[in-house]
C-alpha positions in Angstrom: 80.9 28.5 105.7 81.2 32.4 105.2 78.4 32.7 102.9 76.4 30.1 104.9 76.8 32.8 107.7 75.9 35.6 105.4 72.7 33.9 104.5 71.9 32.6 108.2 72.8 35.9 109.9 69.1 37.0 110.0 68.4 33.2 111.1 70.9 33.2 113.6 69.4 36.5 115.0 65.8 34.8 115.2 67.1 32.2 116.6 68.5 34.1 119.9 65.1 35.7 120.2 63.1 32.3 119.8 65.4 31.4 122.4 65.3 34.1 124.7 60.9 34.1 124.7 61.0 30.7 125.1 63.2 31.1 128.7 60.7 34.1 129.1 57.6 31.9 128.6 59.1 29.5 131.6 60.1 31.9 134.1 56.5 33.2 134.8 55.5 29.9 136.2 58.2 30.0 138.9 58.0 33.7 139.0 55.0 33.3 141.9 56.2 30.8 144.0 59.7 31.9 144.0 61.8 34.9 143.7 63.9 35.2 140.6 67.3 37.0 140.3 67.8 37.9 136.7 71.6 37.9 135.7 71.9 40.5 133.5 
């Protein structure tokens, strides 16, 4: 499992971004007809 993490660590980093522009790519849609509190 350690050197699964090794391997995956530049994965793993990807995959926070992929996640992070995919919440991104939703939020403009509401953006206009509602006001949006970001939480951090």
């Amino acid at each position: 499992m350690v050197a699964r993490r090794q391997a995956d660590s530049h994965h793993a980093v990807e995959c926070e971004v992929e996640e992070r522009e995919v919440h991104e790519e939703e939020v403009p849609e509401e953006f206009g007809s509602r006001p949006f509190e970001p939480d951090h």
